[in-house]
C-alpha positions as CSV (number, residue, x, y, z in Angstrom):
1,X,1.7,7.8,-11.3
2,X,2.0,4.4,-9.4
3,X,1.3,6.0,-6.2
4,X,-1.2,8.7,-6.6
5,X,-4.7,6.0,-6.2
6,X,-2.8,4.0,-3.4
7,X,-2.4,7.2,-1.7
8,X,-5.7,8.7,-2.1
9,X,-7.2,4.9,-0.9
10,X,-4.3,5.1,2.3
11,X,-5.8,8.7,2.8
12,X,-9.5,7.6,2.9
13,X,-8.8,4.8,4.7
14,X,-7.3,6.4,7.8
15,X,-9.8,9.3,7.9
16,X,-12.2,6.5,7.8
17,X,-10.3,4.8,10.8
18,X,-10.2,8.0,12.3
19,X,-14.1,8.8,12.5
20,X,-14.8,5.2,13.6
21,X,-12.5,6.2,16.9
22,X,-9.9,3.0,15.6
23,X,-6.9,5.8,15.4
24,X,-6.6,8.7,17.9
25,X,-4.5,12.4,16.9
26,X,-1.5,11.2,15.3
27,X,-1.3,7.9,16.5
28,X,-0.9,4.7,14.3
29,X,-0.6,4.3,10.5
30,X,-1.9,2.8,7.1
31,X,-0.2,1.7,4.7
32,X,-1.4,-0.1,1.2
33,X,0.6,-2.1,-1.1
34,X,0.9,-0.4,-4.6
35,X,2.8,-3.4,-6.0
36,X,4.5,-6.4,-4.8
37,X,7.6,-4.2,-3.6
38,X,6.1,-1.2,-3.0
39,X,3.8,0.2,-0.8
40,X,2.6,3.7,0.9
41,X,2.5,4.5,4.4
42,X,0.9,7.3,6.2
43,X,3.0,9.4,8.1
44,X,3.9,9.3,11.8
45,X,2.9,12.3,14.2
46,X,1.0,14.0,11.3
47,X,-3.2,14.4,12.4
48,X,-5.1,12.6,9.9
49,X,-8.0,15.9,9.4
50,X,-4.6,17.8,7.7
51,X,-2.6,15.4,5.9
52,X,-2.7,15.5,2.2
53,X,-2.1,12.3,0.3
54,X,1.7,13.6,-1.3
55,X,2.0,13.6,2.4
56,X,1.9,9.6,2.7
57,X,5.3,7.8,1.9
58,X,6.9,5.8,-0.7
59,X,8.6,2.9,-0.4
60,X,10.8,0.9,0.1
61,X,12.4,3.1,1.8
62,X,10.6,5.1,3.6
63,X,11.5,6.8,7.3
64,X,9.8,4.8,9.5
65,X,10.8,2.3,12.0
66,X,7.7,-0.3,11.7
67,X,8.1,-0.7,8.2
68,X,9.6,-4.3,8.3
69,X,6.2,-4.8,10.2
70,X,4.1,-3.9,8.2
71,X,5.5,-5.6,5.3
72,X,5.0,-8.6,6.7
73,X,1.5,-8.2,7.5
């Protein structure tokens, strides 16, 4: 599946961000590129310590607002 490693590496990466006191509760959000239109994002309002990585988002597409953002970046 396309997905699957990019969201295991978005998962890691934002437990990682977590522990290191760089995201707080269920505030901000990762997101990796998994090709060049693609990319998964992390949830909003979901605490890192429970999410699961079919819990990160697809896209394009995906709910968020901050997407366009992020795809910049």
């Amino acid at each position: 599946m396309l997905y699957e490693s990019v969201r295991q590496e978005a998962l890691k990466t934002t437990v990682e961000l977590y522990r290191k006191g760089l995201l707080h509760l269920t505030s901000g959000n990762v997101s990796a590129r998994a090709s060049a239109e693609h990319a998964a994002v992390t949830p909003s309002g979901v605490a890192c310590e429970g999410m699961r990585p079919e819990d990160i988002h697809r896209g394009p597409g995906w709910p968020r607002s901050g997407w366009s953002l992020q795809a910049i970046v």
